[in-house]
DSSP file (Angstrom, degrees, kcal/mol; ACC not computed):
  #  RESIDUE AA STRUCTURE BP1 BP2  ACC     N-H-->O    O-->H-N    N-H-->O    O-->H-N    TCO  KAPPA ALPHA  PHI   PSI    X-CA   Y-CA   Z-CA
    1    1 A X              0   0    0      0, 0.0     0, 0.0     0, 0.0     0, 0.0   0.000 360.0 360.0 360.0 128.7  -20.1  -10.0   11.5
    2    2 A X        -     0   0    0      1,-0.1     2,-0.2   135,-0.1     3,-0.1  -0.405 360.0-123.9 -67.2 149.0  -17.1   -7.5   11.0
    3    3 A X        -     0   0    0      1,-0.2    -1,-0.1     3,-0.0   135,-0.0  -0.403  38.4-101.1 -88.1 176.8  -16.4   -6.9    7.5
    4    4 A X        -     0   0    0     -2,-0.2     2,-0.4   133,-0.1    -1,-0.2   0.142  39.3 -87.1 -59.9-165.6  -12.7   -7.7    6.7
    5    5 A X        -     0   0    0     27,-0.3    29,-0.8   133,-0.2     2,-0.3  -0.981  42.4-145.0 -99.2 119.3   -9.8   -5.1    6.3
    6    6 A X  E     +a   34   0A   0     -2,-0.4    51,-3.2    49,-0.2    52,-1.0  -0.576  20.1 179.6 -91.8 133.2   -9.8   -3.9    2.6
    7    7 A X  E     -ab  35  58A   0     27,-2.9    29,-1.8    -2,-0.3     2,-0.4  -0.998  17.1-150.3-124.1 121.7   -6.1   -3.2    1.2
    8    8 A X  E     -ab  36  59A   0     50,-2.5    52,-3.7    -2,-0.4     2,-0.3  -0.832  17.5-155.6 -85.2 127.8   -5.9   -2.1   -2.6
    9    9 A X  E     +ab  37  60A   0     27,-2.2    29,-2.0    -2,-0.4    30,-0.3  -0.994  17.2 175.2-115.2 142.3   -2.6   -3.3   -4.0
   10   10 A X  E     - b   0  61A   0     50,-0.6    52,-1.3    -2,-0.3     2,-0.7  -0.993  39.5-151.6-178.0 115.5   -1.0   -1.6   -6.8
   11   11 A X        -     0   0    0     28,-2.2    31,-1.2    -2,-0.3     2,-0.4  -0.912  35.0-174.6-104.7 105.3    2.1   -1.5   -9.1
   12   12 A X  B     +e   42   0B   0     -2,-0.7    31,-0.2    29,-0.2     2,-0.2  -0.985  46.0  26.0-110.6 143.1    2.1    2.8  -10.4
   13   13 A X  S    S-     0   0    0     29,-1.3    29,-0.3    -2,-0.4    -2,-0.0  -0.515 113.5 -46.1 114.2-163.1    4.8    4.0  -13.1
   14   14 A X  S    S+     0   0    0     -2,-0.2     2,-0.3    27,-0.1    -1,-0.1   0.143  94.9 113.1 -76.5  -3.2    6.6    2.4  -15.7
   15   15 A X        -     0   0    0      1,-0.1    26,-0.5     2,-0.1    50,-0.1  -0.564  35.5-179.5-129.0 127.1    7.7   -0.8  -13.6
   16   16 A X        +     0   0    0     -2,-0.3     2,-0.3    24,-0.1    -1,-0.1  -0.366  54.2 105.0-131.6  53.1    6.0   -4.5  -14.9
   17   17 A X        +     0   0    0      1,-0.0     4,-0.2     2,-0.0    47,-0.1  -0.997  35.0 156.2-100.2 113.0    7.9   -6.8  -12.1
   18   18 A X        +     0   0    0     -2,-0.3     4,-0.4     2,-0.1    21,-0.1   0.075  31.5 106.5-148.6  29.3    4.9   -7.2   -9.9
   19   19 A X  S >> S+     0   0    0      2,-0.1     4,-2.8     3,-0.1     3,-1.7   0.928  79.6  49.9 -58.2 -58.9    6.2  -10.8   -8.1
   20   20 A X  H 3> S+     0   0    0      1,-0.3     4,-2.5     2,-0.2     5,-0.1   0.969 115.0  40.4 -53.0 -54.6    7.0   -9.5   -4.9
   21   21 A X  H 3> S+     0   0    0      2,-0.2     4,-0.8     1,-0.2    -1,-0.3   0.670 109.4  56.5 -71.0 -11.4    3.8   -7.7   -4.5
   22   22 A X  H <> S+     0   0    0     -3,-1.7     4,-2.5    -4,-0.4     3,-0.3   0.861 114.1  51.2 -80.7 -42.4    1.7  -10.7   -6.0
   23   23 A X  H  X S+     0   0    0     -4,-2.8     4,-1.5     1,-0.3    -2,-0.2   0.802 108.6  46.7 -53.4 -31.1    3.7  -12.4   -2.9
   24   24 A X  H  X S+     0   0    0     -4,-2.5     4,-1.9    -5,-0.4    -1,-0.3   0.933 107.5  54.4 -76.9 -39.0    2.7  -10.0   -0.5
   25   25 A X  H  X S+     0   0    0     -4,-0.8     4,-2.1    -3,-0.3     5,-0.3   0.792 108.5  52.5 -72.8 -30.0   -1.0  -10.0   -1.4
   26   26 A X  H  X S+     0   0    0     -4,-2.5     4,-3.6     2,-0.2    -1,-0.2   0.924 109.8  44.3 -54.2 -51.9   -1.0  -13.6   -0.9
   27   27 A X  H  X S+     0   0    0     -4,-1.5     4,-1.8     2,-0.2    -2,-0.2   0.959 114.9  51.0 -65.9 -49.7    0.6  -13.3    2.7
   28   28 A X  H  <>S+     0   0    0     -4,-1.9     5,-1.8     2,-0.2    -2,-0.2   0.925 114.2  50.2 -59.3 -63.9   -2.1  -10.1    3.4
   29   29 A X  H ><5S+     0   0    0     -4,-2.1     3,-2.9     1,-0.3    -1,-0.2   0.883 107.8  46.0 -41.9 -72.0   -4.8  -12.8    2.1
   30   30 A X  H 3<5S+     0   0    0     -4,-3.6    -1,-0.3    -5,-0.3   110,-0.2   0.830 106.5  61.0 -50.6 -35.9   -3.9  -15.8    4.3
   31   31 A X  T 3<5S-     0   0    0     -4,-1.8    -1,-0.2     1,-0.1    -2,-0.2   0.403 128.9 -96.9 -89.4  15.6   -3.8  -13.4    7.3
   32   32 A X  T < 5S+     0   0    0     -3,-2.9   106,-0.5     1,-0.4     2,-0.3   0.395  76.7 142.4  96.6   4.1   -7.7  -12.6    6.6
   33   33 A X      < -     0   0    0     -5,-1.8    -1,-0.4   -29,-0.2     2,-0.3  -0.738  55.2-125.6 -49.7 123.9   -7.4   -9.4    4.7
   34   34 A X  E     -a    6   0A   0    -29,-0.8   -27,-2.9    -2,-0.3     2,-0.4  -0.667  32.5-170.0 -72.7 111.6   -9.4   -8.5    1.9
   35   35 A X  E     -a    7   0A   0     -2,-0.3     2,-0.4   -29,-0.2   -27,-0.2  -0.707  11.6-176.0-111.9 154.8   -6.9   -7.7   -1.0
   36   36 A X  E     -a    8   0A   0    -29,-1.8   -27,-2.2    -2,-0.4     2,-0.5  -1.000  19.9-149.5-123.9 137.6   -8.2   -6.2   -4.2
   37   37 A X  E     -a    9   0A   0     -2,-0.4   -27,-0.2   -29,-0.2   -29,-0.1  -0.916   6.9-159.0-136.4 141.3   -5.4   -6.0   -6.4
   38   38 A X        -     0   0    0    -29,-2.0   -28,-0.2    -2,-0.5     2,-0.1   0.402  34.9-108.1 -83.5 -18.7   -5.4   -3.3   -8.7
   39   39 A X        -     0   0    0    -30,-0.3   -28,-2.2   -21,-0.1    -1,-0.3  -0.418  34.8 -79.8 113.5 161.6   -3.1   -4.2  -11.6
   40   40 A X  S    S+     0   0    0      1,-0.2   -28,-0.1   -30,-0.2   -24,-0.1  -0.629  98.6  35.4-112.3 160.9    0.7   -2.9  -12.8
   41   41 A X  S    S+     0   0    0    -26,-0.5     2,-0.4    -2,-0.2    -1,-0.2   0.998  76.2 151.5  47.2  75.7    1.2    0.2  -14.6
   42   42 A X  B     -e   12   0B   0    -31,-1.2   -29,-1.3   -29,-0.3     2,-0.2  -0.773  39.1-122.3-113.7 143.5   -1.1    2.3  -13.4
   43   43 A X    >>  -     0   0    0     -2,-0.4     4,-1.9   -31,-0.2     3,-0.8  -0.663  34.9 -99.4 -82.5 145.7   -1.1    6.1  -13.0
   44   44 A X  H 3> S+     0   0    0      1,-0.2     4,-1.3     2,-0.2     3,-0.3   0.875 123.6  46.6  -3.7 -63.6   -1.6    8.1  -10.0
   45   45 A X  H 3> S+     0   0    0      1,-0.3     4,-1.8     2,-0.2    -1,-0.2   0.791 106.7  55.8 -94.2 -15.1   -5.0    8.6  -10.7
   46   46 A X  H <> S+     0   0    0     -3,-0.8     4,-1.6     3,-0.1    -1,-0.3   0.725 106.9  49.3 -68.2 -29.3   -5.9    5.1  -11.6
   47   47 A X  H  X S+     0   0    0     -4,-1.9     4,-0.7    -3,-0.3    -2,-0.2   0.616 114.9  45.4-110.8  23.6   -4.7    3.8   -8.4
   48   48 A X  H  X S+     0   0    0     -4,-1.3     4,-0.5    -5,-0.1    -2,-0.1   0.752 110.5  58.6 -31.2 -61.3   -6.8    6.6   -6.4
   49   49 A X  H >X S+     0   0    0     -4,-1.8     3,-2.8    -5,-0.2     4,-2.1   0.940 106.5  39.8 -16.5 -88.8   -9.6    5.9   -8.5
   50   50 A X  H 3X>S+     0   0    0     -4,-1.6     4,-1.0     1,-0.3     5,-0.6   0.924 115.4  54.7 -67.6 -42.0  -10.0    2.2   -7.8
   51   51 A X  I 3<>S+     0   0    0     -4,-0.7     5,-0.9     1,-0.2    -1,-0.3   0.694 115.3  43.3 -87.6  29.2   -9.3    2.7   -3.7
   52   52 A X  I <<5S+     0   0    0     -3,-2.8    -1,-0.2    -4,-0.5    -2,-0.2   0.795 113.6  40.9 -71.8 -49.1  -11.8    5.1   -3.7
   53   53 A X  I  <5S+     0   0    0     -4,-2.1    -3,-0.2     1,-0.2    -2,-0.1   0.142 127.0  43.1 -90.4  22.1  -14.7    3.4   -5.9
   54   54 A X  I  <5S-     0   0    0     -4,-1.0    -1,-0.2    -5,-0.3    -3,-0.1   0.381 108.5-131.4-119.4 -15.2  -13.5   -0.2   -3.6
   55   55 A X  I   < -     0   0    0     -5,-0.6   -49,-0.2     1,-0.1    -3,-0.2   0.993  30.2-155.1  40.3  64.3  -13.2    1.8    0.0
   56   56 A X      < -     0   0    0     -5,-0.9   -49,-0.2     1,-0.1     3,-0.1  -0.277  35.0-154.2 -50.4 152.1  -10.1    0.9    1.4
   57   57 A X  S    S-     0   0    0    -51,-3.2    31,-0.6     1,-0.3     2,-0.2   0.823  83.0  -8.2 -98.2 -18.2   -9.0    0.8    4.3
   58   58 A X  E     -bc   7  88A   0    -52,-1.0   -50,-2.5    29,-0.2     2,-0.4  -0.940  57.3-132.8-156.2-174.7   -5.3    1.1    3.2
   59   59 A X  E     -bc   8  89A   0     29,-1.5    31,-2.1   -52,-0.3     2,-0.5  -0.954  12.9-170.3-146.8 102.5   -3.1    1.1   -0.1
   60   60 A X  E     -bc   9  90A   0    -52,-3.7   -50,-0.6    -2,-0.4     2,-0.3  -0.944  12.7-177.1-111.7 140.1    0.3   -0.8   -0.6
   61   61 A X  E     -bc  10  91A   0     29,-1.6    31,-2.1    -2,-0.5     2,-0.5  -0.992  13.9-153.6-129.7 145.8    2.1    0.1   -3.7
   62   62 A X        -     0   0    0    -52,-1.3     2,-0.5    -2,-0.3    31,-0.2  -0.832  12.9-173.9-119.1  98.3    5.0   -1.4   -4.7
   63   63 A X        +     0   0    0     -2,-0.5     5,-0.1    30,-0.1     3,-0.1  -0.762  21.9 165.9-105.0 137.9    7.5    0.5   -6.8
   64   64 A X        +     0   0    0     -2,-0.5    -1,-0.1    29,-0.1    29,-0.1   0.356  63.2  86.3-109.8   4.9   10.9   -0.7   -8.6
   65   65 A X  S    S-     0   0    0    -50,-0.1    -1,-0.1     1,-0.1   -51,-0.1   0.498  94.9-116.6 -93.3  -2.4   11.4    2.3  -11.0
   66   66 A X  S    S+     0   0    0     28,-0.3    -2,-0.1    -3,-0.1    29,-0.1   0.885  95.2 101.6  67.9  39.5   13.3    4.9   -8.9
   67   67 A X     >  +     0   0    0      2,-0.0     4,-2.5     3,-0.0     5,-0.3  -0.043  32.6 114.3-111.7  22.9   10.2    7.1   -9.4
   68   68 A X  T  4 S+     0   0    0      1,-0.2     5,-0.2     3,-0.2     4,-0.2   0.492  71.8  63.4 -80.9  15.8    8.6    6.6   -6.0
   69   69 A X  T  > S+     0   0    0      3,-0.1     4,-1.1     2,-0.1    -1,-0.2   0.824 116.3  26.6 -97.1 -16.8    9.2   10.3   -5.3
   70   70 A X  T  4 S+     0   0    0      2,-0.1     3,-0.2     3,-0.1    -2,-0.1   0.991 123.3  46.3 -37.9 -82.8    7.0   11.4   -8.0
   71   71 A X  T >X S+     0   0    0     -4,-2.5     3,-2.3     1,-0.2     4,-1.6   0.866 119.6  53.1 -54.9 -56.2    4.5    8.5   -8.4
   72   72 A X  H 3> S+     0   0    0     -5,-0.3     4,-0.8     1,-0.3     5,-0.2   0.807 110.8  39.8 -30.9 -84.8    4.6    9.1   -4.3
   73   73 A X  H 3< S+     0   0    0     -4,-1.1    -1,-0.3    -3,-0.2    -2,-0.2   0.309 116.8  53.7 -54.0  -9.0    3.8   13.0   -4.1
   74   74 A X  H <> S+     0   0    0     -3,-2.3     4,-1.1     2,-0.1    -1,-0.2   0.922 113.0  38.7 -74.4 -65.6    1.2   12.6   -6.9
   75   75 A X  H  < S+     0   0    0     -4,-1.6     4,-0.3     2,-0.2    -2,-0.2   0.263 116.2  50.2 -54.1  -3.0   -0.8    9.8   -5.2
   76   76 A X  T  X S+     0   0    0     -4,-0.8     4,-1.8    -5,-0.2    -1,-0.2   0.699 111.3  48.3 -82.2 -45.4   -0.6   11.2   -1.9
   77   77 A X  H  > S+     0   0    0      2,-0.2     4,-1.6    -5,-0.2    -2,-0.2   0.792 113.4  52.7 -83.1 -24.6   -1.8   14.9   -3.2
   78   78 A X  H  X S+     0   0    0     -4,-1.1     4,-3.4     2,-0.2     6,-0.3   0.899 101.7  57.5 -74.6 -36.4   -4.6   13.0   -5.0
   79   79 A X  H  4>S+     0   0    0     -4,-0.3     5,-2.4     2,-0.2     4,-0.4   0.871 104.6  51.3 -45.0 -47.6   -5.6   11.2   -1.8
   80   80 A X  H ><5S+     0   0    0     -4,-1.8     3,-1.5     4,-0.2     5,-0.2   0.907 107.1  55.7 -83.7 -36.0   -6.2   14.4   -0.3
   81   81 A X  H 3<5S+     0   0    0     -4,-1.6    -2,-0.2     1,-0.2    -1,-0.2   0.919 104.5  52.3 -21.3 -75.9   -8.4   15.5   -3.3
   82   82 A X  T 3<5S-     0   0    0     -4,-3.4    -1,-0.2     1,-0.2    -2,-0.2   0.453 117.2-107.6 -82.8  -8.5  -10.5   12.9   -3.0
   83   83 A X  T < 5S+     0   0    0     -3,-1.5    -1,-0.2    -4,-0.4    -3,-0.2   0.477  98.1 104.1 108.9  -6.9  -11.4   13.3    0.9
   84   84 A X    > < +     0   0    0     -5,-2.4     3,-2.1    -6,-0.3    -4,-0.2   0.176  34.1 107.3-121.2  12.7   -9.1   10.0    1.2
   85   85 A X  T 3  S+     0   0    0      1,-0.3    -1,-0.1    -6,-0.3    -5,-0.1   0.372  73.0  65.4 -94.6  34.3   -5.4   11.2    2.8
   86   86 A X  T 3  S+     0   0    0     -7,-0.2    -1,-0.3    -3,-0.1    -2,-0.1   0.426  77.9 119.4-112.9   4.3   -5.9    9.8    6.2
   87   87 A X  S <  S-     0   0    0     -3,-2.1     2,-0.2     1,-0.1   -29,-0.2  -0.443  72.8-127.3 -37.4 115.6   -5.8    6.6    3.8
   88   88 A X  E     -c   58   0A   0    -31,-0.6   -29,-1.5    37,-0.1     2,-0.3  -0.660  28.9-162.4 -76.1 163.6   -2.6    4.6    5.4
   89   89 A X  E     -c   59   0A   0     18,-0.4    20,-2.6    -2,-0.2    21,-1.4  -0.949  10.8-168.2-146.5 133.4   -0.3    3.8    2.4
   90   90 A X  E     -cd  60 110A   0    -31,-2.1   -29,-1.6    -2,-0.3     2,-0.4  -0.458   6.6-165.2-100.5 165.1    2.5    1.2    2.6
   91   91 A X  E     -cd  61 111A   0     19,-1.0    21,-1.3   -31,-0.2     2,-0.3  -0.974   5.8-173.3-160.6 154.6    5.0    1.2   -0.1
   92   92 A X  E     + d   0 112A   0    -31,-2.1     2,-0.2    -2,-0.4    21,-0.2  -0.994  33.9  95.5-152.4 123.3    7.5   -1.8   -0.9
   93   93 A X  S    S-     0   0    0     19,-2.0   -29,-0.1    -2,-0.3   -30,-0.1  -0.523  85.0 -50.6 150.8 149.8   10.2   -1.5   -3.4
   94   94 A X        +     0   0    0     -2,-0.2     2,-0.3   -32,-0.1   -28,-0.3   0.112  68.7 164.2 -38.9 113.6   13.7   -0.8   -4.4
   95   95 A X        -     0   0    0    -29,-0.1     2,-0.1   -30,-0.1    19,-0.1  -0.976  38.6-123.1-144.2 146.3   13.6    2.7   -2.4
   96   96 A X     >  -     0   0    0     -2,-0.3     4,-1.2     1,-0.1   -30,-0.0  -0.501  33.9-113.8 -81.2 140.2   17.5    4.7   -1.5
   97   97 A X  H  > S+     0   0    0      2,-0.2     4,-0.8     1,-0.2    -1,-0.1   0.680 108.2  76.2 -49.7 -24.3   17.6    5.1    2.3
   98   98 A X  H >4 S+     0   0    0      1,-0.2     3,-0.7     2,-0.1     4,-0.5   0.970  95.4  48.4 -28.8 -77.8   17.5    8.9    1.7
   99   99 A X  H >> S+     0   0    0      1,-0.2     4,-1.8     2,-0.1     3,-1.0   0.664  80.3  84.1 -49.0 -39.8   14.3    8.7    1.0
  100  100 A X  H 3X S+     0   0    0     -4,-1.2     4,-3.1     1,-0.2    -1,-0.2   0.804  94.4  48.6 -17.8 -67.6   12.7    7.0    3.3
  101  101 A X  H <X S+     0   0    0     -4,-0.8     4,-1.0    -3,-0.7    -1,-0.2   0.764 110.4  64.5 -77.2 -16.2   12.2    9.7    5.7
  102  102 A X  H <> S+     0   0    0     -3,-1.0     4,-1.7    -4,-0.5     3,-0.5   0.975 102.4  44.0   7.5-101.2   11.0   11.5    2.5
  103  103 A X  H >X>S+     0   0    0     -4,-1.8     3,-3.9     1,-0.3     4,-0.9   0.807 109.3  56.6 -39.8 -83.0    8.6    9.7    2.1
  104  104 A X  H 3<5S+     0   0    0     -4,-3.1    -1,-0.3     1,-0.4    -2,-0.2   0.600 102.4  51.2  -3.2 -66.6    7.6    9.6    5.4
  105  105 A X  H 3<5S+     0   0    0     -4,-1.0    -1,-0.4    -3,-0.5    -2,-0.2   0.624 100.9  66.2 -43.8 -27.0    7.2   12.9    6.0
  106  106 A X  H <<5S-     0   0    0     -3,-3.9    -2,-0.3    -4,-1.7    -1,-0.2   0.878 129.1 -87.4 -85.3 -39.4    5.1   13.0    3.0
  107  107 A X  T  <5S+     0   0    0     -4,-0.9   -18,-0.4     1,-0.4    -3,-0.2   0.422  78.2 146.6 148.4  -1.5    2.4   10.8    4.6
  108  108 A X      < -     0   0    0     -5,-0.5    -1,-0.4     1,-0.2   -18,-0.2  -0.415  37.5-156.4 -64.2 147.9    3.9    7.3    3.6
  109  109 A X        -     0   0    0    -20,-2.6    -1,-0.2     1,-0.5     2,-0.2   0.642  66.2  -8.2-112.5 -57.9    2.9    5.3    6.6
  110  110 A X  E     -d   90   0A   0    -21,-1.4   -19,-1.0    -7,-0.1    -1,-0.5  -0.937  55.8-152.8-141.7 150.2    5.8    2.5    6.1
  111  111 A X  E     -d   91   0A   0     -2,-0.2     2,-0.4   -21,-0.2   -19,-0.2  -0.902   9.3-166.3-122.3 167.1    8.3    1.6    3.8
  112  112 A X  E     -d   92   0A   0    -21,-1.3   -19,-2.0    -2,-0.3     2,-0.3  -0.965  10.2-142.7-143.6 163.6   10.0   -1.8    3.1
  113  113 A X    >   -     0   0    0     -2,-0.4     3,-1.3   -21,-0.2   -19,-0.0  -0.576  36.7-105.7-124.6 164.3   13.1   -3.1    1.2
  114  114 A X  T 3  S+     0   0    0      1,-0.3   -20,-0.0    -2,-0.3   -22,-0.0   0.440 116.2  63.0 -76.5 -11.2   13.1   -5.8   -0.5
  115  115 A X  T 3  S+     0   0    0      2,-0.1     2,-0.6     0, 0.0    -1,-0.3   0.169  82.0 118.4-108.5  16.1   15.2   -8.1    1.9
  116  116 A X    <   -     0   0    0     -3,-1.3     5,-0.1     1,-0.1    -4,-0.0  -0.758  69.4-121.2 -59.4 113.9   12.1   -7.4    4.4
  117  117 A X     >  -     0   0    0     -2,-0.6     4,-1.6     1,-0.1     3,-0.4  -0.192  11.8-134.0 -62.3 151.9   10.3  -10.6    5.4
  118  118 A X  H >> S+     0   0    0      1,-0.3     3,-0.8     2,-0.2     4,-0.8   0.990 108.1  52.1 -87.4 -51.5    6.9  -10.9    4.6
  119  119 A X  H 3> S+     0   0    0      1,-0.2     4,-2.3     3,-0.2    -1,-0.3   0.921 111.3  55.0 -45.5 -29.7    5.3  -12.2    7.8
  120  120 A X  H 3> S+     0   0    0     -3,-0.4     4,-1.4     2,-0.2    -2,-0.2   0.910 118.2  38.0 -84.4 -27.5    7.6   -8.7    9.4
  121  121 A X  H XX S+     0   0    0     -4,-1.6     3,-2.5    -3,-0.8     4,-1.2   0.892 120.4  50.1 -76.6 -76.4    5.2   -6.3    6.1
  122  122 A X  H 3X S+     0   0    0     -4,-0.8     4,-0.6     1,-0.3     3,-0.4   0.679 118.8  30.4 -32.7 -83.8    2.2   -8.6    7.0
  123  123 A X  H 3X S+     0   0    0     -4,-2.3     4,-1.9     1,-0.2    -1,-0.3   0.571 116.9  58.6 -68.2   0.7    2.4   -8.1   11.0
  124  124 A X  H <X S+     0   0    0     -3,-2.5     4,-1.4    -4,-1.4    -2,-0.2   0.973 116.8  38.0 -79.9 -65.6    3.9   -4.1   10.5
  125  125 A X  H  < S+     0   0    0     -4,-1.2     4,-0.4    -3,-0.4    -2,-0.2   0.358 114.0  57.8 -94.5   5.4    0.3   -3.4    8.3
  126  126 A X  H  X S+     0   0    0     -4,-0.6     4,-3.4    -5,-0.3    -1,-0.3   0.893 110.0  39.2 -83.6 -57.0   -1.3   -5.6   10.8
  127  127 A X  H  X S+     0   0    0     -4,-1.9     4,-1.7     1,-0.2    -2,-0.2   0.738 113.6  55.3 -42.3 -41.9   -0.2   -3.3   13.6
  128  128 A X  H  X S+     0   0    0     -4,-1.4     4,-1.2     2,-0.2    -1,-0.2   0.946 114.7  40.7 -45.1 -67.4   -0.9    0.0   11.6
  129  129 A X  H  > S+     0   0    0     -4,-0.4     4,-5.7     2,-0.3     6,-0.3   0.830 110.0  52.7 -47.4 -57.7   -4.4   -0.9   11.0
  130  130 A X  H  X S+     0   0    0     -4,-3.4     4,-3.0     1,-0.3     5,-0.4   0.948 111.2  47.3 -55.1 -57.3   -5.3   -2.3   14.1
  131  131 A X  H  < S+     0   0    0     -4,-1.7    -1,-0.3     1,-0.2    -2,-0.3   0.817 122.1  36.1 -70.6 -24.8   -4.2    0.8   15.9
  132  132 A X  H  < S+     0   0    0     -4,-1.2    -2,-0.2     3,-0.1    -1,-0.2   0.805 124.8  42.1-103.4 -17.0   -6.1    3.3   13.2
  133  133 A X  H  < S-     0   0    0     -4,-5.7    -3,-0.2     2,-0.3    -2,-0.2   0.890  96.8-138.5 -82.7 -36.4   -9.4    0.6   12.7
  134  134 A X  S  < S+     0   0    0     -4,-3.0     2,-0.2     1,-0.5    -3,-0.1   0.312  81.3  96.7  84.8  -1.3   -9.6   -0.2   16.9
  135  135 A X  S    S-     0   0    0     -5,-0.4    -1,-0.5    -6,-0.3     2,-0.3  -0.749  75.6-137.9-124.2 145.9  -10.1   -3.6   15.2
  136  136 A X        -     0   0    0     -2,-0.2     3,-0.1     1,-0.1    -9,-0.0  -0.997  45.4 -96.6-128.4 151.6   -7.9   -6.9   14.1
  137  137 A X        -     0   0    0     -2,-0.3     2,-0.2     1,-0.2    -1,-0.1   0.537  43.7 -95.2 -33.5 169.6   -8.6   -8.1   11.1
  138  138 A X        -     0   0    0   -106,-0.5    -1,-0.2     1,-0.1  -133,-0.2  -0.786  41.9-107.4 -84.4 152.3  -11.0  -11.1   10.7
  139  139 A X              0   0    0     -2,-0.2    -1,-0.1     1,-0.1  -107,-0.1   0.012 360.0 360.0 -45.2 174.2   -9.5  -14.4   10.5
  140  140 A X              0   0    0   -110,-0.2    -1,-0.1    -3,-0.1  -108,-0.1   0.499 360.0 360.0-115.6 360.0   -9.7  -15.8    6.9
């Protein structure tokens, strides 16, 4: 039996609104993902940490503080510390279109706005995955 696909979710910075992302892990959940979710106000190096010591297969963080280009370029440069930056990482959260392709560039595999539907994040992290595991997920 295939194990599931493990997703760490994760609120880093200052920001303690953490509905939308409780919403998301829920949707992730139902569609047979294994979600671990990591907790809100977390540092960089706390949410490396935990998807290192759970071995994810990818990392959505969801930030509302107008600090994902920090929080971003920290937790990406720790990923590659750890052996881990081929890690996809989704991010959902008030982010300026500027950025996006920022972000992107930086190693962000996708980003979503907040008026994004959740079955469209759910099948987008389905697609990601599937194409970088060769696998889709197990049912739940």
């Amino acid at each position: 039996m295939e194990r599931k696909i493990r997703i760490l979710l994760a609120k880093p910075g200052l920001d303690g609104h953490n509905i939308g992302i409780r919403i998301v892990g829920r949707a992730l959940r139902d569609a047979g993902f294994e979600v671990i979710y990591a907790g809100m106000l977390l540092s960089p190096e706390q949410v490396v940490e935990a998807a290192v010591q759970e071995d994810v297969d990818a990392i959505g963080l969801s930030i509302l503080s107008g600090a994902h280009m920090s929080l971003m370029e920290r937790i990406l440069e720790l990923l590659k510390e750890h052996g881990a930056h081929g890690t996809p990482v989704f991010l959902g959260g008030i982010i300026p279109d500027k950025d996006i392709a920022r972000l992107k560039q930086m190693g962000v595999t996708e980003v979503y706005l907040p008026d994004t539907p959740v079955d469209s994040i759910v099948d987008s992290i389905r697609q990601h995955l599937v194409t970088k595991e060769g696998r889709k997920p197990q049912s739940a």
